[in-house]
C-alpha positions in Angstrom: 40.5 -1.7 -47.2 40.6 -5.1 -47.4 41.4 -7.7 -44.3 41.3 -11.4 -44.8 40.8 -13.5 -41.9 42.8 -16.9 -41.9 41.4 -18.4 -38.3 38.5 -17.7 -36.4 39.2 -14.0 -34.9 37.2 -12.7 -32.1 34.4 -10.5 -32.7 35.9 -7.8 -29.6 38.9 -7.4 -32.1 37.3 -7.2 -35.3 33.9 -5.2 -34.4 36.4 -2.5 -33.6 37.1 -2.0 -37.3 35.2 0.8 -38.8 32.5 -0.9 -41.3 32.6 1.8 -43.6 36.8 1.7 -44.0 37.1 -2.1 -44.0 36.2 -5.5 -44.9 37.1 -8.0 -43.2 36.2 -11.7 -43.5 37.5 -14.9 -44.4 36.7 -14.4 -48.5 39.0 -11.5 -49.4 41.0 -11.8 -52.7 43.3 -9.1 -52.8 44.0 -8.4 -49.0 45.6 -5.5 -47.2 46.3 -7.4 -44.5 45.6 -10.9 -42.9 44.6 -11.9 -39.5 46.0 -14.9 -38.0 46.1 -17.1 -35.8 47.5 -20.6 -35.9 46.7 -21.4 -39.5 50.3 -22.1 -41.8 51.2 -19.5 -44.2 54.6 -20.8 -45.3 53.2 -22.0 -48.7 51.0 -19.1 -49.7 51.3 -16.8 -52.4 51.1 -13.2 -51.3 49.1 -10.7 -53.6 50.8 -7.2 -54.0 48.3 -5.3 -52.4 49.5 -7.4 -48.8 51.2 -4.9 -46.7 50.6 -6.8 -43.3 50.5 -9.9 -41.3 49.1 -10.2 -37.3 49.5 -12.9 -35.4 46.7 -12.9 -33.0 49.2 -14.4 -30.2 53.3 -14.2 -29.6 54.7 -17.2 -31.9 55.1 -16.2 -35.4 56.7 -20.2 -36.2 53.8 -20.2 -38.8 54.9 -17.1 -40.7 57.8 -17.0 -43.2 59.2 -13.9 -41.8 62.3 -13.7 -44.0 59.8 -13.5 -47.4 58.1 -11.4 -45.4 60.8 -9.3 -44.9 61.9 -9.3 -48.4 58.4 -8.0 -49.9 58.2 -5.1 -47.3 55.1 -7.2 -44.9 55.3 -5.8 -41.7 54.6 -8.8 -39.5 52.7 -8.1 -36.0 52.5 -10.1 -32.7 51.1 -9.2 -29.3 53.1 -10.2 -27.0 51.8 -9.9 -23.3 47.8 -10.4 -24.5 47.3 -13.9 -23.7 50.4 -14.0 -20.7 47.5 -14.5 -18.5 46.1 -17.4 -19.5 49.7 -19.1 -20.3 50.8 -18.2 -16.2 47.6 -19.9 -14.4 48.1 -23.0 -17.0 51.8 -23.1 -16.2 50.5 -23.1 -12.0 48.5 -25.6 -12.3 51.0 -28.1 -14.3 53.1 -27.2 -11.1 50.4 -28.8 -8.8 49.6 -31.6 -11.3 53.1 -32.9 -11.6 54.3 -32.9 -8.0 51.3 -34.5 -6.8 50.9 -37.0 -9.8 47.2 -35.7 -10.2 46.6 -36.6 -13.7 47.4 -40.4 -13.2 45.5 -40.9 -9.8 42.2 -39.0 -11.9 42.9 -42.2 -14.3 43.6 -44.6 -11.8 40.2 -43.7 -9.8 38.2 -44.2 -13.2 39.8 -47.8 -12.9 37.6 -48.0 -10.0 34.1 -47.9 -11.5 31.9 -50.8 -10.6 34.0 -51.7 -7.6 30.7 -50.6 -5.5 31.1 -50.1 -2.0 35.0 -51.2 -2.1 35.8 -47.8 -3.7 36.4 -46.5 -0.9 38.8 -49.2 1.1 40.9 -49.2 -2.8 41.3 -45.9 -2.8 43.0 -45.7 1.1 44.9 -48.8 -0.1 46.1 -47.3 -3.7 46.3 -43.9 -3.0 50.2 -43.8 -1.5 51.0 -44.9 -5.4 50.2 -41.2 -5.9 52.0 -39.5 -3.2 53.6 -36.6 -4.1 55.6 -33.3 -3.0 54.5 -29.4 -2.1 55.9 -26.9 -3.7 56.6 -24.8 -1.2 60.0 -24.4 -0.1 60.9 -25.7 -3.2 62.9 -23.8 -5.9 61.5 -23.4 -9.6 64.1 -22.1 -12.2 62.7 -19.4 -14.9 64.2 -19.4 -18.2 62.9 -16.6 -20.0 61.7 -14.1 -18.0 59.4 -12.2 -20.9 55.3 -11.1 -20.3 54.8 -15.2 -19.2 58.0 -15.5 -17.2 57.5 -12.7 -15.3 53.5 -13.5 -14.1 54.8 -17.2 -13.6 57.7 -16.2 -11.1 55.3 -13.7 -9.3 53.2 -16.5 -9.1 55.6 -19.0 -7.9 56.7 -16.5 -5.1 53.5 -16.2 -3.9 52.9 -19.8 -3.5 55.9 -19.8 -1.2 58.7 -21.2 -3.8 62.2 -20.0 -4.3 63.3 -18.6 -7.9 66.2 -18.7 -10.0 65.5 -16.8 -13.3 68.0 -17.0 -16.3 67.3 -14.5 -19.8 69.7 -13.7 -22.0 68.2 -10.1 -22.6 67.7 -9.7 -18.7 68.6 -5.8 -17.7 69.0 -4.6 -14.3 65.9 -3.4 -14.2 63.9 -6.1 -15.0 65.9 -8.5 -12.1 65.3 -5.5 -9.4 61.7 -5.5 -10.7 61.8 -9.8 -9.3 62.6 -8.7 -5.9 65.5 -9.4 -3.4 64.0 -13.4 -3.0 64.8 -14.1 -6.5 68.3 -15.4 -7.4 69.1 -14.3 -11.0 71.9 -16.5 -12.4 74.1 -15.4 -16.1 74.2 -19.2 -16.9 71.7 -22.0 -16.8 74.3 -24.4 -15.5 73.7 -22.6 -12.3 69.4 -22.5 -12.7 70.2 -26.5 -13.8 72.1 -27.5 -10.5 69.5 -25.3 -8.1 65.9 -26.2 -9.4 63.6 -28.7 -8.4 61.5 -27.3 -11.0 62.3 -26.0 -14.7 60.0 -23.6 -16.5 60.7 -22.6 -20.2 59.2 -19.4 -21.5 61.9 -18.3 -24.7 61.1 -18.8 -28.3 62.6 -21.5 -30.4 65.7 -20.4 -31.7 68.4 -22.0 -33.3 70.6 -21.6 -29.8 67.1 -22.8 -27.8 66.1 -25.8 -29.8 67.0 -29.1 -28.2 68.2 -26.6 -24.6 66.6 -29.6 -22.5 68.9 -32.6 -23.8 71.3 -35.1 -22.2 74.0 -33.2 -21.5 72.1 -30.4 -19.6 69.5 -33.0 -18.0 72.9 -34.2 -16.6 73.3 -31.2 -14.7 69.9 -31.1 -13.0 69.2 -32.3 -9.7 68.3 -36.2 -9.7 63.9 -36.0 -9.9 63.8 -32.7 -11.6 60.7 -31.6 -13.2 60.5 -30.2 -16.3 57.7 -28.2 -17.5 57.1 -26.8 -21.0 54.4 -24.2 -22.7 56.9 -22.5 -24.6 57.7 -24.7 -27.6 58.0 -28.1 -28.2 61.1 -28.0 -29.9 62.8 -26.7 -26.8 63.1 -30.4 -25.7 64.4 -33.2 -27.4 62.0 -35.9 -26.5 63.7 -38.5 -26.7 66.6 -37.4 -24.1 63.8 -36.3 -22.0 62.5 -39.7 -22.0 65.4 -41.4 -21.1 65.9 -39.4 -17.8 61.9 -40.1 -17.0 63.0 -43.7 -16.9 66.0 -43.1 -15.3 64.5 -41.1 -12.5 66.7 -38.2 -13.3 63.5 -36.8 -14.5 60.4 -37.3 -12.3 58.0 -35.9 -14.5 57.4 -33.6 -17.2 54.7 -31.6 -18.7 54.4 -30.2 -22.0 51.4 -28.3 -23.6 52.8 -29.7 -27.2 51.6 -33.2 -27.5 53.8 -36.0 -29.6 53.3 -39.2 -30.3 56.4 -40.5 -28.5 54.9 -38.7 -25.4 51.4 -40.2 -25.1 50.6 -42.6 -22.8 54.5 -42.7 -20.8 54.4 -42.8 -17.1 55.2 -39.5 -15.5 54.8 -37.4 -18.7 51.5 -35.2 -19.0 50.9 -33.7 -22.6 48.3 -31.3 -23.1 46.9 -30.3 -26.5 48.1 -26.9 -26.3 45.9 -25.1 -24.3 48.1 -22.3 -23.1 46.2 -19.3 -24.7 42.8 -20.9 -25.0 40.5 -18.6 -23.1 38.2 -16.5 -24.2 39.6 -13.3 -21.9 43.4 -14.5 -23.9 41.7 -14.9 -27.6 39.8 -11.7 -27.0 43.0 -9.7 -26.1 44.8 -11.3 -28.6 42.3 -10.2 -31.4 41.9 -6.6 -29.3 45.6 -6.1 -30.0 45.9 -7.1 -33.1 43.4 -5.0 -35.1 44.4 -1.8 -33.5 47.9 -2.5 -34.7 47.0 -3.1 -37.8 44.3 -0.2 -38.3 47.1 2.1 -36.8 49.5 0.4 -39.5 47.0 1.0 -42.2 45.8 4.2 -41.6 48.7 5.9 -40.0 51.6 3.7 -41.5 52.7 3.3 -37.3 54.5 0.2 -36.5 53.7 -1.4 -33.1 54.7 -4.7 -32.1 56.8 -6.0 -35.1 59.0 -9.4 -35.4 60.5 -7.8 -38.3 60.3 -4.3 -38.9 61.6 -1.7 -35.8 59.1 0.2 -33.7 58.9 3.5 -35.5 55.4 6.2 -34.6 55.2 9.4 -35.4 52.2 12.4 -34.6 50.8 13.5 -37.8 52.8 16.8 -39.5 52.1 17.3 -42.6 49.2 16.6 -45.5 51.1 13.7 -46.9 53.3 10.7 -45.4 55.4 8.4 -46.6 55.9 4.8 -45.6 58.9 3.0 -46.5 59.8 -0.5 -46.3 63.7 -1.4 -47.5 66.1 -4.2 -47.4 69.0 -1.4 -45.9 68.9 2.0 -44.6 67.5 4.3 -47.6 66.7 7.6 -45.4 69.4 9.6 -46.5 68.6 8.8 -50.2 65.0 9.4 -49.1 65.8 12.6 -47.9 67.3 14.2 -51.4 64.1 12.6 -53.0 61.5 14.4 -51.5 62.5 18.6 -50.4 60.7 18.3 -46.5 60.8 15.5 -45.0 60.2 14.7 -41.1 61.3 10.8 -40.5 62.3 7.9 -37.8 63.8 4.8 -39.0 65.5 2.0 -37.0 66.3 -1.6 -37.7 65.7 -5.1 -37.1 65.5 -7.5 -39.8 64.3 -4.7 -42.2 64.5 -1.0 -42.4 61.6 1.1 -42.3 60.7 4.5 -42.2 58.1 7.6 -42.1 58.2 10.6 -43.9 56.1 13.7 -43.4 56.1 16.3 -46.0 54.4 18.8 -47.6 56.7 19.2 -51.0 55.5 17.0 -54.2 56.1 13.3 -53.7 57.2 11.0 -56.8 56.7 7.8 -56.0 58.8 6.4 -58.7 61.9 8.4 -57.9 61.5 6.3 -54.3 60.6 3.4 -55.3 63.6 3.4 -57.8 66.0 3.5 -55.1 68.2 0.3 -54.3 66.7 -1.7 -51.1 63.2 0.1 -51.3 61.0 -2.8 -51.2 57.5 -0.7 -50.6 55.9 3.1 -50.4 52.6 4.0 -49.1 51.6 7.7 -49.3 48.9 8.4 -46.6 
């Protein structure tokens, strides 16, 4: 089997691909599947033989998941494997905004030359970069996912109080926070409490733009906003308004623009959320096995747009189907034993094993199929 490489994928992921199954490098023609990371695939051409796409990280904003869809691709993430990395960036943007690190690091390079004066400039200067603890203070969630999670159980333990908001939040998962955290069913309520705003949900057509004017309106007068989710959360151009208002006292975002560089009491970093070695390594860890396991075994793990469906080995031969709309019952009068799970989120799919004579045809003829693998 065939596995094309778009980025540069750890070798821990990819050594764990048996050499004499696979190929994997950047150079493949016909591909089973690709391994990606941030490169664009929204204007390739994919050959027949693609059945799937990994994302070697959680954001899939460079895959076209609805053509994906379409063709029957089965589109992995892996969400949690770089959660790490993104939760001890996210504390130290806490520590670097409320005590204005980054500009007093710039303002002491001002210094050079001064000789023996450094030191009588910098007692003089350094009340320009006064700034607040964050203990005691209270740091609102939104989005309390793999990252969310790690960054309140961080937060707590540095002695802040939390207000989490997340649309999917379950019972579960807010007695899982602990008593000390305040969860809240509408962010007008995490707006009006924090002193600190942390966004961790996807970019979504009700997410993009969430930090604006209207809900910057709501926050408490020198909020600060911090952002290494997505950069279309925030409409920067709102978010500048309230920096030089002093509604917003400072905001930091791992998703430099140009509009962004170089303002006072705005810290952009060139996306460095995931980029460790221990995050890439997981990332790439994750991502081959769910593919192998997809490849071999026809097991979905970790999809953005097929549903979760594995199933124990039962027979000599097993179907895989990919469809636009649920074909199992039709599936079912086509082959004389079957054994199958299906489910659905923005496509259908479903295993089959049987031991009677499979015609692949007959399947394939039938109205939303999009793919069959027999394994």
């Amino acid at each position: 089997m065939q596995i094309l490489t778009l980025n540069k994928i750890s070798s821990k992921g990819t050594d764990l691909l048996d050499k004499e199954k696979y190929t994997c490098s950047d150079a493949v023609e016909n591909p089973d599947a690709v391994l990606v990371r941030s490169a664009s695939m929204h204007e390739m051409d994919f050959p027949a033989s693609l059945k799937s796409i990994a994302r070697a990280g959680a954001g899939v904003n460079n895959i076209p998941l609805d053509k994906c869809t379409r063709e029957g691709i089965v589109v992995f993430n892996t969400p949690g494997a770089n959660a790490n990395a993104v939760k001890e960036l996210v504390v130290c943007a806490l520590l670097l905004v409320s005590r204005r690190i980054p500009a007093a690091i710039d303002w002491c390079k001002t210094l050079k030359g001064e000789g023996e004066n450094v030191g009588k400039l910098v007692e003089k200067g350094k009340s320009n970069f006064a700034g607040p603890e964050i203990a005691g203070k209270t740091l609102g969630v939104v989005g309390v996912g793999a990252i969310g999670n790690k960054v309140a159980q961080a937060a707590v333990a540095l002695g802040m109080k939390l207000v989490c908001f997340d649309t999917f939040m379950t019972p579960e998962h807010a007695a899982a926070l602990g008593e000390s955290v305040q969860v809240v069913d509408h962010m007008d309520a995490l707006y009006a409490a924090s002193d600190y705003i942390t966004l961790h949900v996807p970019a979504t057509p009700e997410t993009k733009g969430m930090i604006n004017a209207e809900n910057l309106a709501k926050c408490k007068d020198g909020v600060r906003i911090l952002n290494f989710a997505r950069g279309d959360l925030v409409n920067n151009a709102d978010l500048l308004a309230a920096i030089k208002s002093g509604k917003c006292a400072a905001y930091i975002t791992d998703f430099a623009a140009d509009e962004l560089l170089g303002v006072d009491g705005v810290v952009a970093l060139p996306h460095l959320g995931a980029s460790t070695p221990e995050s890439e390594e997981n990332c790439a860890v994750m991502a081959v096995n769910q593919t192998a396991d997809f490849l071999e075994n026809g097991n979905i793990v970790n999809s953005v747009n097929f549903p979760a469906v594995s199933l124990p080995r039962k027979s000599k031969t097993r179907l895989c189907i990919t469809a636009t709309r649920d074909v199992s019952a039709e599936v079912e009068a086509a082959v004389s034993v079957v054994a199958s799970a299906s489910g659905m989120k923005k496509g259908f799919y479903m295993i089959a094993d049987t031991d009677a004579p499979v015609d692949e045809n007959t399947i394939k003829a039938i109205d939303g199929v999009t793919r069959v693998r027999v394994l």
